[in-house]
N, C-alpha and C positions, 0 to 999 in steps of 0.2 A: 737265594737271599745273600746279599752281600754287606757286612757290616763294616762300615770303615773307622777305624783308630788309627785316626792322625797323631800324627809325633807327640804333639803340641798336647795332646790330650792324656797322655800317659804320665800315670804317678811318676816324679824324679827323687830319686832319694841322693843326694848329693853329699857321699862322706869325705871330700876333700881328695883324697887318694882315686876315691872314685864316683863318678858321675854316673848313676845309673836312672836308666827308663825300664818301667815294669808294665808290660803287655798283661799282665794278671797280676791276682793277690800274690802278696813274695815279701816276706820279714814281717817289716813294720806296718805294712801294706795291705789292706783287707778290703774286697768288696765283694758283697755277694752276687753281686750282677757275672763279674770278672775271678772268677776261679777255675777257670782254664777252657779248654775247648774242644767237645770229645776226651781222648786220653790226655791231651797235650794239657800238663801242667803248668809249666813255666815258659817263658820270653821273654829274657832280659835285654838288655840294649848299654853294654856295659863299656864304659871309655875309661881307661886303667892309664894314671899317671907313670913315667918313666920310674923302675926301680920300687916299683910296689908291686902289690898284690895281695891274694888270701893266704893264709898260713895253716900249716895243716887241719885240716877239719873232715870229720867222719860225712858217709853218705850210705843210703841202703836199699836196694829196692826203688831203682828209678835208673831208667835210660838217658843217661844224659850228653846233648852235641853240642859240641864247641867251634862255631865257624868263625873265625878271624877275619876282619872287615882292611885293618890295618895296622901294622907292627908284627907283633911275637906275642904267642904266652909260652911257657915253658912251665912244664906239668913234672911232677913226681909224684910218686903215690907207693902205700906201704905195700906193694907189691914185687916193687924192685923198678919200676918202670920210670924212665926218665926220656922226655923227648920237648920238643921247640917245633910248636904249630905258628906257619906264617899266613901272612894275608892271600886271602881265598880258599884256605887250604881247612881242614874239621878234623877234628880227632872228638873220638866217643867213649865214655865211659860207660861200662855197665854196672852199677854199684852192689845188684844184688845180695850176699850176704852180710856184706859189708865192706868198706874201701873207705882208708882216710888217703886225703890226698893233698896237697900243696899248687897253685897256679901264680906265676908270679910273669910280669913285666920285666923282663931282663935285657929290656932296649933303650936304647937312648932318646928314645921318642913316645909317643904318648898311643896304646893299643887301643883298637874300637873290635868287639864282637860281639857277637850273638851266642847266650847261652841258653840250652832249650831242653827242658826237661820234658820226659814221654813216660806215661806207669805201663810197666813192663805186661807182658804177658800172664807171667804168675811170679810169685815170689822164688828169691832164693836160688836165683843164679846165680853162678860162679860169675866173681867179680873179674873184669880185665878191660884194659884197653886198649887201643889203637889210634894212630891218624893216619893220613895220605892225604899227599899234595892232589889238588884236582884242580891243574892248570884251565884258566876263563877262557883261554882258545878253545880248548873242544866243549865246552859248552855255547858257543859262540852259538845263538842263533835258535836254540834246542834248548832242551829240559835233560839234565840231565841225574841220576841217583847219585845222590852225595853219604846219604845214610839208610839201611831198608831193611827189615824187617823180613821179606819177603827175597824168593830164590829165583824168582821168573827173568828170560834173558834183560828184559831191560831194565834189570834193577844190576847187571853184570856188574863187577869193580865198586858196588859200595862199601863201604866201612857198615857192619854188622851189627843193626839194633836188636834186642826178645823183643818185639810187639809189632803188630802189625801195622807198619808204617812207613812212610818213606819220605824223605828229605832233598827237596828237586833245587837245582840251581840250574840259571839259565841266565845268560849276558846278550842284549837286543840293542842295535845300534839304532839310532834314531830312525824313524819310518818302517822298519823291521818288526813283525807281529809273531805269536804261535799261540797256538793253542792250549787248553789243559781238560780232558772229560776226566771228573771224580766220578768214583762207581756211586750208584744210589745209598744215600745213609753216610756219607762219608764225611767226616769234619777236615774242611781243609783252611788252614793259618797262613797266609800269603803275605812275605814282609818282603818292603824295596829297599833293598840295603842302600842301592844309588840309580841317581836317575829319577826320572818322572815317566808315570806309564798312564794307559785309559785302559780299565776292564770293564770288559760288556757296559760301557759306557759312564764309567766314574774315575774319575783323575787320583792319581794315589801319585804321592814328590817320597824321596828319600826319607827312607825309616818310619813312614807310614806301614801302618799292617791292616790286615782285611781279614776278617771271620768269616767264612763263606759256607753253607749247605745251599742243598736242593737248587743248584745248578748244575744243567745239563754239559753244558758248555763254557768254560770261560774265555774268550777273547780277551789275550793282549797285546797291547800294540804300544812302543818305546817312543815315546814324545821325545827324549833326549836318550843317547848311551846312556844305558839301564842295568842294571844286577839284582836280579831276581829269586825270591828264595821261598818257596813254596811246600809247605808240611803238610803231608794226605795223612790222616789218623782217622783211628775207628770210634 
């Protein structure tokens, strides 16, 4: 089954500073159809004016990935950790026992990314984070781990979720197709960050996302240069 939520169709919560789409319930935002998907909590679709951002605020108990679409966010948090995630590139937070943290726009131009919250395995990990660049050449073509949960070789070089999950990125130039087998039971959240693609026969255009079980196989094929962002959860 594949469920598609087009752009168009996502809650906008629009605070000025920032423009946000809600793939699930998130603030002000509640439906009981849409409170997430398997583990996967949250998917935002966040556009951060130049020179803004969030100001510190606590978090506890949730896997949280931050994949940058375009621009900078530049992260601090009460742990001492400061660093500047660029476009393409994800940094992960594990909030566990607790972590306040600060995300700000510290560019001259206006950031787009995806923020994606996943409930941990169990409570009460040790909070920390991380990022790494994962330049769109070597995903060229492929699927590759962006964030995982899991130790197996082809999850090699991801940034380290608690939960059983993993965070695929893949870039298809037009006519250019791959594959994806979910294991049985598996929740997978498939969002196109750019581009326009056909899976197993449904047209998905930029920042569309797709809710997908009990497929065997998914077929996709890149109608246009494509950026592909696909979450396997339990």
């Amino acid at each position: 089954m594949i469920d598609p939520r087009p752009f168009e169709s996502l809650y906008n919560a629009n605070h000025g500073w920032l423009n946000a789409r809600h793939h699930f319930s998130f603030a002000d935002y509640h439906d009981d159809r849409r409170m997430g998907w398997g583990s996967v909590r949250v998917w935002n679709d966040d556009e951060i004016d130049a020179g803004a951002g969030f100001p510190p605020h606590p978090h506890a108990d949730m896997e949280i990935i931050t994949y940058v679409r375009e621009g900078a966010i530049t992260h601090q948090d009460s742990l001492g950790n400061k660093g500047r995630t660029e476009a393409g590139d994800v940094q992960v937070m594990s909030a566990g026992t607790g972590i306040r943290h600060a995300e700000y726009n510290a560019e001259a131009v206006k950031t787009t990314l995806f923020q994606i919250w996943v409930y941990p395995d169990a409570r009460g990990h040790t909070p920390r984070w991380g990022a790494k660049p994962f330049p769109k050449a070597d995903r060229s073509g492929r699927f590759v781990a962006l964030a995982s949960g899991f130790q197996e070789d082809i999850d090699e070089g991801a940034l380290l979720i608690h939960t059983p999950a993993r965070l695929m990125g893949a870039t298809l130039l037009t006519g250019q197709s791959e594959t994806y087998a979910p294991e049985k039971g598996r929740h997978v959240y498939l969002v196109l960050a750019a581009g326009r693609v056909n899976i197993n026969g449904l047209e998905f255009k930029a920042r569309d996302g797709a809710a997908i079980t009990d497929e065997d196989l998914l077929r996709i094929e890149a109608l246009e240069d494509s950026e592909i962002l696909l979450l396997d959860a339990h």
